[in-house]
C-alpha positions as CSV (number, residue, x, y, z in Angstrom):
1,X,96.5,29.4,-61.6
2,X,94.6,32.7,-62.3
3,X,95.9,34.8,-65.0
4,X,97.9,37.7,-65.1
5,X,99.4,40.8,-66.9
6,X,102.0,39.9,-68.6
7,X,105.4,40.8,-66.7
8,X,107.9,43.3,-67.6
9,X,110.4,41.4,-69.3
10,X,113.5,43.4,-67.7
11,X,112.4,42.6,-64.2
12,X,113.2,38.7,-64.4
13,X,117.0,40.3,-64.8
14,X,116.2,42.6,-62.2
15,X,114.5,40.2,-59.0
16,X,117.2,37.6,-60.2
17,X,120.1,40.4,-59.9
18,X,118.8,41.6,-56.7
19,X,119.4,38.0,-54.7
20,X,123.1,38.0,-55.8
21,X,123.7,41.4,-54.5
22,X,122.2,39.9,-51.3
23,X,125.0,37.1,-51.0
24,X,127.5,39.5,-52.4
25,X,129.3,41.3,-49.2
26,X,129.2,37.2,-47.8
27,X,131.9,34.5,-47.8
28,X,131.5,31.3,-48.9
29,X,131.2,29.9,-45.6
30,X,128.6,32.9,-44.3
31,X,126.5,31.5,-47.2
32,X,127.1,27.7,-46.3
33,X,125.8,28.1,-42.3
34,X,122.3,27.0,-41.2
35,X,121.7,28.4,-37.5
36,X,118.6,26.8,-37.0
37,X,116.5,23.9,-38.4
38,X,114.0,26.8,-39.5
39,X,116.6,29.1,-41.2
40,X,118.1,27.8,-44.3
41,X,121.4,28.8,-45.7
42,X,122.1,31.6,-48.5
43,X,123.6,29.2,-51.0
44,X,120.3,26.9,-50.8
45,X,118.1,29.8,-50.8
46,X,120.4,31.0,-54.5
47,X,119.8,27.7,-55.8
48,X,115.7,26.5,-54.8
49,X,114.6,30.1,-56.2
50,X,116.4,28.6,-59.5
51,X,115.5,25.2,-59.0
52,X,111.7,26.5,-59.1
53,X,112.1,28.1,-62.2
54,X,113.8,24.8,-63.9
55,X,111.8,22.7,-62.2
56,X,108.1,24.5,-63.0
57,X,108.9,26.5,-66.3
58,X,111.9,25.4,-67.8
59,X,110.9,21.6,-67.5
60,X,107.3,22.8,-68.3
61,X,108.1,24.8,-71.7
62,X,111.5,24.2,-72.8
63,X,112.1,22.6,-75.9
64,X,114.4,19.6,-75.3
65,X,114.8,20.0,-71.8
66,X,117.4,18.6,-69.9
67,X,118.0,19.5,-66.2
68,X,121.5,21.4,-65.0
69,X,122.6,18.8,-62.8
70,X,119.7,15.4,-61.5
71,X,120.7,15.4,-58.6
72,X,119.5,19.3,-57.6
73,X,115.8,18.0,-57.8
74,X,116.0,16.5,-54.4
75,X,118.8,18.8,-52.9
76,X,116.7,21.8,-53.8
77,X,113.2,21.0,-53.1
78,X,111.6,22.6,-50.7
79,X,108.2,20.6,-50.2
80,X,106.8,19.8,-52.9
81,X,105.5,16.4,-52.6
82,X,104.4,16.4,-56.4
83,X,107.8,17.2,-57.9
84,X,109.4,14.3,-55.9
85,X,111.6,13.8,-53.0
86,X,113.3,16.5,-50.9
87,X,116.7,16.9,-48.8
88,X,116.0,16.7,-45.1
89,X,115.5,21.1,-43.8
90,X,117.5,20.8,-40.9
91,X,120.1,19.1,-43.1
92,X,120.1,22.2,-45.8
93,X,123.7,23.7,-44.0
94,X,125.1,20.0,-44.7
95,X,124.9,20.0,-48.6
96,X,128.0,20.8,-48.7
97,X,128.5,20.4,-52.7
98,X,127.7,22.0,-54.9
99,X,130.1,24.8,-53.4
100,X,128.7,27.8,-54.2
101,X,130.4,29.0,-57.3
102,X,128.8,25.6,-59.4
103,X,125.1,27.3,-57.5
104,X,125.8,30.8,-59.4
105,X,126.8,28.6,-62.5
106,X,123.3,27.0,-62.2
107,X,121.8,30.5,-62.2
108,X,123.3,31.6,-64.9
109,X,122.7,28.6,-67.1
110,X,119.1,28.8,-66.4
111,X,119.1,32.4,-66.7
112,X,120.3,32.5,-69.9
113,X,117.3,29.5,-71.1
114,X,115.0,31.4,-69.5
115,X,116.0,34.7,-71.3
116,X,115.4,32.4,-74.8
117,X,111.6,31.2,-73.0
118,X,111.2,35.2,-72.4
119,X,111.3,35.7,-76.3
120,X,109.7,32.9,-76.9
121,X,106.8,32.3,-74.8
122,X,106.4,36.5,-75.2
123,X,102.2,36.5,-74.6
124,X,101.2,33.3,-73.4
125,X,99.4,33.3,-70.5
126,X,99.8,30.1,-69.1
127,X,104.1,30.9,-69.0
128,X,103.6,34.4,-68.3
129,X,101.7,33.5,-64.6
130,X,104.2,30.7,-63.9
131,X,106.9,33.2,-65.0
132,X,105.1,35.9,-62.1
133,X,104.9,33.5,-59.6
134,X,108.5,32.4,-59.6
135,X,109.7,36.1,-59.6
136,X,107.1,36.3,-56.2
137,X,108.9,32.9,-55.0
138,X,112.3,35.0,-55.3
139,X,111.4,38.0,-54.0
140,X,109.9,35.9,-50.6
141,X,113.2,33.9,-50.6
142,X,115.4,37.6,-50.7
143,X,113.4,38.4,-47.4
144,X,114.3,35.3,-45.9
145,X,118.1,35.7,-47.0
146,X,118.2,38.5,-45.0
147,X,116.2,36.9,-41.9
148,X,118.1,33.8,-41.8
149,X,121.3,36.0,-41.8
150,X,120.4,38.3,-39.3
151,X,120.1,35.2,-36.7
152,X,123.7,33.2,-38.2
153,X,125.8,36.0,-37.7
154,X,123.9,37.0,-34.1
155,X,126.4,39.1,-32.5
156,X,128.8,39.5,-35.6
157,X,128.6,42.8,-37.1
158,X,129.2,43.3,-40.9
159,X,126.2,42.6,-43.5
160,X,124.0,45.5,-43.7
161,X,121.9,45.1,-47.0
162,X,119.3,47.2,-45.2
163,X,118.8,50.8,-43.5
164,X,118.7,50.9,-40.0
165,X,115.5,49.7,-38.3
166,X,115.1,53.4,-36.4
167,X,115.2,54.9,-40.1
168,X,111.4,53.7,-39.8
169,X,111.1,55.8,-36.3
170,X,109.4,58.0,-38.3
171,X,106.0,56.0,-38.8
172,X,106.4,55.2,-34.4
173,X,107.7,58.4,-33.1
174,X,104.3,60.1,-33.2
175,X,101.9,59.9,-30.0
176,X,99.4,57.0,-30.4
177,X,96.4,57.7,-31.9
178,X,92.9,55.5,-31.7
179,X,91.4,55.7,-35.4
180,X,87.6,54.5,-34.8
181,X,86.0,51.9,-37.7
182,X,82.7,51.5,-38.6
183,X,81.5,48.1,-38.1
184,X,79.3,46.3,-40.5
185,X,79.4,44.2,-43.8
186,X,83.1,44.7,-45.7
187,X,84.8,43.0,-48.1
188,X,88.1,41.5,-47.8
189,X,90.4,39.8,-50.1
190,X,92.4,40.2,-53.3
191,X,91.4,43.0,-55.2
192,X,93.0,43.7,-58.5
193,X,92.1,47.1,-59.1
194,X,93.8,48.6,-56.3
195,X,96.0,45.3,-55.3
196,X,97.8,44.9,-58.6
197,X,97.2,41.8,-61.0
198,X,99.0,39.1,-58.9
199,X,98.1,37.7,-55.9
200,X,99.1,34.2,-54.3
201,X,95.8,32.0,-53.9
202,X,95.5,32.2,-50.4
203,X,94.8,35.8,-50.5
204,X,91.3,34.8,-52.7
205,X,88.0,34.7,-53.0
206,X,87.3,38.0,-52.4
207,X,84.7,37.4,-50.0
208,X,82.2,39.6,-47.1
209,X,83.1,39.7,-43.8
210,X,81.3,41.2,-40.7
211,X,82.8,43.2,-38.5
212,X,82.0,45.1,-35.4
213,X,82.7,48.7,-34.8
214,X,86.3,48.8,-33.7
215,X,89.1,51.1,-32.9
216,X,93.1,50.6,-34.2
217,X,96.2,52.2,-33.1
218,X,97.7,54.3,-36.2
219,X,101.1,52.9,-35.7
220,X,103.0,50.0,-34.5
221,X,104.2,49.5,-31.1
222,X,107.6,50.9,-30.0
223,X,110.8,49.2,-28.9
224,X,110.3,51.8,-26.0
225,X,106.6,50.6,-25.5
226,X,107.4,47.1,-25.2
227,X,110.4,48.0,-22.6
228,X,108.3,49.2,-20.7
229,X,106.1,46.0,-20.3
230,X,109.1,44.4,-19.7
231,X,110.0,46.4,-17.4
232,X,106.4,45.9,-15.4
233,X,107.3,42.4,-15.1
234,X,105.8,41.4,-18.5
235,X,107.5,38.0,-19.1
236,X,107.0,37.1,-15.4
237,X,103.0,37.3,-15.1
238,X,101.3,34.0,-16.6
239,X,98.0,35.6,-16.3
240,X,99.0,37.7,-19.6
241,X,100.0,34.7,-21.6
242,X,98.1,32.4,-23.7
243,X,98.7,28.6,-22.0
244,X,101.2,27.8,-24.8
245,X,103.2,30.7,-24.7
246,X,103.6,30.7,-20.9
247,X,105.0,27.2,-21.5
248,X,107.5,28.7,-24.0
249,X,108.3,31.5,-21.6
250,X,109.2,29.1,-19.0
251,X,110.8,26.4,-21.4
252,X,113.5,29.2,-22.5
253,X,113.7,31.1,-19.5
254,X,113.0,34.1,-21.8
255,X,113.0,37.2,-20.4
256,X,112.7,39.9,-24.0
257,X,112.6,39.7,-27.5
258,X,114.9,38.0,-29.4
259,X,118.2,39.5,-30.1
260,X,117.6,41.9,-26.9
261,X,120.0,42.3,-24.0
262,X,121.3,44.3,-21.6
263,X,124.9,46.1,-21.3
264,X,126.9,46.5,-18.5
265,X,124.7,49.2,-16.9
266,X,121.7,47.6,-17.5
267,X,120.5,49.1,-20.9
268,X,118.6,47.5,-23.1
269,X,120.3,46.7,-26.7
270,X,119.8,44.3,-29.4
271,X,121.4,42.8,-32.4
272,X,120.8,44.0,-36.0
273,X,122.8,43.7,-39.5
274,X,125.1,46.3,-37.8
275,X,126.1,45.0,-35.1
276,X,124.4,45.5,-31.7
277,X,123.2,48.9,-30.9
278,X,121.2,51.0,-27.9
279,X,117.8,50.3,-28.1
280,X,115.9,52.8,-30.2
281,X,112.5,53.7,-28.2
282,X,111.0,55.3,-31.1
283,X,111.5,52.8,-33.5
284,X,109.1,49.9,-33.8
285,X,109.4,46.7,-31.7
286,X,110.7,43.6,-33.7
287,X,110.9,40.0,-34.0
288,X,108.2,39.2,-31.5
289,X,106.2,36.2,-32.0
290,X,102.5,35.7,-31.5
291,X,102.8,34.9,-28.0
292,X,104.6,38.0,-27.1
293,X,102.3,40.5,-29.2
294,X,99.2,39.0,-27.8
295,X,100.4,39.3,-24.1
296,X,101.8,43.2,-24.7
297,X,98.2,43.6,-26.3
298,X,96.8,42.3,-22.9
299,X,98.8,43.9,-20.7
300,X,98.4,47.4,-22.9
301,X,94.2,46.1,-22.3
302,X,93.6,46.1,-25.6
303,X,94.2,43.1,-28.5
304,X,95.3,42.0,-31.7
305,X,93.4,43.1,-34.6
306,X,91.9,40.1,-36.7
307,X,93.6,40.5,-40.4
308,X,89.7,41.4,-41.6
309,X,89.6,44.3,-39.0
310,X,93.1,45.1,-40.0
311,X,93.1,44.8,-44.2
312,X,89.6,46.8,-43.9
313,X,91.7,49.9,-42.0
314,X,94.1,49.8,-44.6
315,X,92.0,50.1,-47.1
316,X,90.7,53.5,-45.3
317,X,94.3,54.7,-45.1
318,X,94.2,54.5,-41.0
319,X,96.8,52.8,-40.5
320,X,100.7,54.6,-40.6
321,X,104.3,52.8,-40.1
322,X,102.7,50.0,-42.6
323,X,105.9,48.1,-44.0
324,X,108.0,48.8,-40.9
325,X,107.2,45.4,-39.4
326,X,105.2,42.0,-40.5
327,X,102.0,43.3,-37.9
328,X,100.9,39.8,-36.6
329,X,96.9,39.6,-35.9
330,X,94.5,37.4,-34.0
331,X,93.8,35.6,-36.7
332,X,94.4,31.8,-37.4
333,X,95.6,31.1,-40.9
334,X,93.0,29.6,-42.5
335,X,91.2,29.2,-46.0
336,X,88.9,31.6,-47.1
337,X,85.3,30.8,-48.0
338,X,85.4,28.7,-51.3
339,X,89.3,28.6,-50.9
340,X,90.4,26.6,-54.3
341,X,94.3,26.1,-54.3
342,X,96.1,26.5,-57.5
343,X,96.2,23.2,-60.0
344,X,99.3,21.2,-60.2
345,X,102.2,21.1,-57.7
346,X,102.6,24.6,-57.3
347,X,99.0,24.1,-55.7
348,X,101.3,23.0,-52.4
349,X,102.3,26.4,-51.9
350,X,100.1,27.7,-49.6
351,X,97.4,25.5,-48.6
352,X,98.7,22.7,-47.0
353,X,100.1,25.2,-44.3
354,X,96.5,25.7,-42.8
355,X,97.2,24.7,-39.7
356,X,98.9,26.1,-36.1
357,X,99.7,29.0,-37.9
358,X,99.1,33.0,-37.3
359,X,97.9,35.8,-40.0
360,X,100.9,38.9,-40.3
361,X,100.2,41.9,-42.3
362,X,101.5,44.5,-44.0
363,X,105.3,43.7,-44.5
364,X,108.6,45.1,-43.4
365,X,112.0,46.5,-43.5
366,X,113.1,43.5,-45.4
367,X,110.2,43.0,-47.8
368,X,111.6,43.8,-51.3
369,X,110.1,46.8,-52.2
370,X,106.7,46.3,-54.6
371,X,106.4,42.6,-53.1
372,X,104.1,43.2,-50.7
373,X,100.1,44.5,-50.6
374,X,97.3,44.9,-48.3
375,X,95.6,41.9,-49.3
376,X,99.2,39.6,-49.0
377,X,98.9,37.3,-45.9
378,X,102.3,36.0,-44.4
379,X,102.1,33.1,-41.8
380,X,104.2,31.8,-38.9
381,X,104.2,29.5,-36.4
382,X,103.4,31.8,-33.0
383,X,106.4,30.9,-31.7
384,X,108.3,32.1,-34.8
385,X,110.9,35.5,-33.8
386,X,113.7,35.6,-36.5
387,X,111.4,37.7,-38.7
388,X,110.8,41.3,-38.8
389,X,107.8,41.0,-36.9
390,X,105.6,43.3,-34.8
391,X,102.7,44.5,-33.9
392,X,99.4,47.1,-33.8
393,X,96.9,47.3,-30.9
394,X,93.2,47.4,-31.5
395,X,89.9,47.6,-29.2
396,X,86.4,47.1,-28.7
397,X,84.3,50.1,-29.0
């Protein structure tokens, strides 16, 4: 694993006290519930974010070390082949012990061995970038807290860790604008100078990319914009659909986003963390999936932006509304040129998911603020909604 600047000691304390406020305003059974095999519920996500820091730095540098309980090294691995076996993912909602009062005793136990690691270890590298990547690991995990509860409690107002998704109207109210690009030989990739010391592996080498002259929207597209297609018949016109995702229009019968529907007089709402509200038309359009961006795109006759096209813009400051909405682009997730994933088992954290998945850019509403940075890539399956995910429009000059 590259090296990095060693971390502010405080903010272990603070990324560790940020997931408990999370599950604070939750019941023990809101944090037990698992609403779909690819959600995971809030007392697994409290303990694997501590099970990675037992299980790759505490086991790794602690002195005598002896684990909090055996059994959590299957129950709370995610995939890491190296480390061992794991509990079953669509299972996670059925591990019913350790209630979750013994999962914040696990916390704090290892919080307080890490606190003595934090004195310490104070200046070696090797701990210090473990130490970075585990606060990363959490930070990822509190976005997917709030994800995963967003789609359990569907229809059920009464966990709002987050503003309102029209409090980012701002960055979508404004008219539409086409910023032109320059074509030619750019550079994409981590950069530390302007990115910030970390960086996850998949986001290196830096490496040169060539790109056609291009033009991208300045902003997202609206919840107002994407009525609209609906409206035209959007979801009922297979020419606008890639093969697969006309197969999961007609496999669901799907008809809008998720967590839109219609009221009695035929207005368009949708679900959020505060219950279901009027559609906001100036707010940016959410939890689409690759299938549904790339057929507004068509429709609107313009197109995804590849994540070079769209990481170059950003780095010219075209782009506005970025962090509103995970932006998908029309890029597969792939390795970069001379790719090399990290050593060890923590090498299985990006890599092996190379395959059927989609680049998103840019982060959103639920990002934890400071996670995210131009060179970050996120990845989903393109049928994947739950997450706060969007979309720009580019075109061919």
């Amino acid at each position: 694993m590259r090296n990095v600047n060693a971390p502010d000691r405080s903010r272990y304390a603070r990324v560790r006290a940020a997931s408990l406020a999370l599950a604070a305003p939750l019941s023990e059974a809101d944090c037990q519930v698992q609403s779909m095999p690819d959600a995971s519920p809030v007392k697994w996500h409290l303990a694997h974010v501590t099970w990675f820091f037992e299980t790759f730095v505490l086991e790794r540098f602690e002195p005598r070390f002896v684990p909090f309980d055996p059994a959590f090294r299957v129950l709370f691995n995610s995939y890491y082949q190296g480390v061992g076996e794991q509990s079953p993912r669509p299972r996670r909602g059925l591990i019913l012990r350790p209630a979750l009062d013994e999962v914040k005793a696990y916390r704090a136990q290892v919080d307080e061995r890490m606190a003595a690691l934090l004195v310490r270890r104070a200046g070696d590298a090797e701990f210090d970038a473990l130490l970075t990547l585990g606060l990363q690991h959490e930070q990822q995990h509190q976005e997917l807290m709030v994800t995963d509860m967003l789609h359990a409690l569907s229809g059920m107002p009464g966990y709002a860790p987050l503003a309102p998704l029209h409090d980012a109207r701002a960055a979508t109210a404004e008219p539409l604008r086409w910023r032109g690009v320059d074509g030619g030989l750019v550079e994409i990739g981590h950069d530390a100078a302007r990115d910030g010391a970390f960086c996850f592996d998949n986001e290196t080498p830096r490496h040169r990319v060539w790109l056609e002259p291009f033009e991208i929207a300045s902003r997202p597209v609206s919840q107002g914009e994407f009525a609209a297609f609906i409206e035209d018949g959007g979801y009922r016109q297979p020419a606008l659909w890639l093969s697969l995702g006309w197969d999961w229009v007609r496999s669901g019968r799907r008809e809008a986003p998720l967590y839109w529907s219609r009221d009695d007089g035929g207005r368009w709402q949708q679900h959020t963390l505060r219950g279901v509200v009027a559609l906001d038309e100036h707010a940016p359009a959410c939890h689409l999936n690759y299938f549904e961006a790339d057929a507004y795109a068509r429709w609107a006759g313009a197109r995804l932006p590849t994540e070079a096209e769209w990481e170059h813009a950003a780095r010219l400051q075209a782009l506005h509304g970025v962090g509103a909405v995970w932006e998908w682009t029309a890029s597969a997730y792939l390795p970069y040129p001379r790719f090399r994933a990290w050593a060890g088992a923590v090498g299985e954290y990006n890599g092996k998911f190379m395959c059927n998945q989609f680049v998103l850019r840019g982060g959103s509403r639920a990002t934890p603020a400071g996670h995210a940075r131009i060179s970050y890539r996120n990845f989903f399956p393109p049928e994947a909604q739950w997450q706060f995910s969007g979309m720009r429009l580019a075109r061919d000059v």
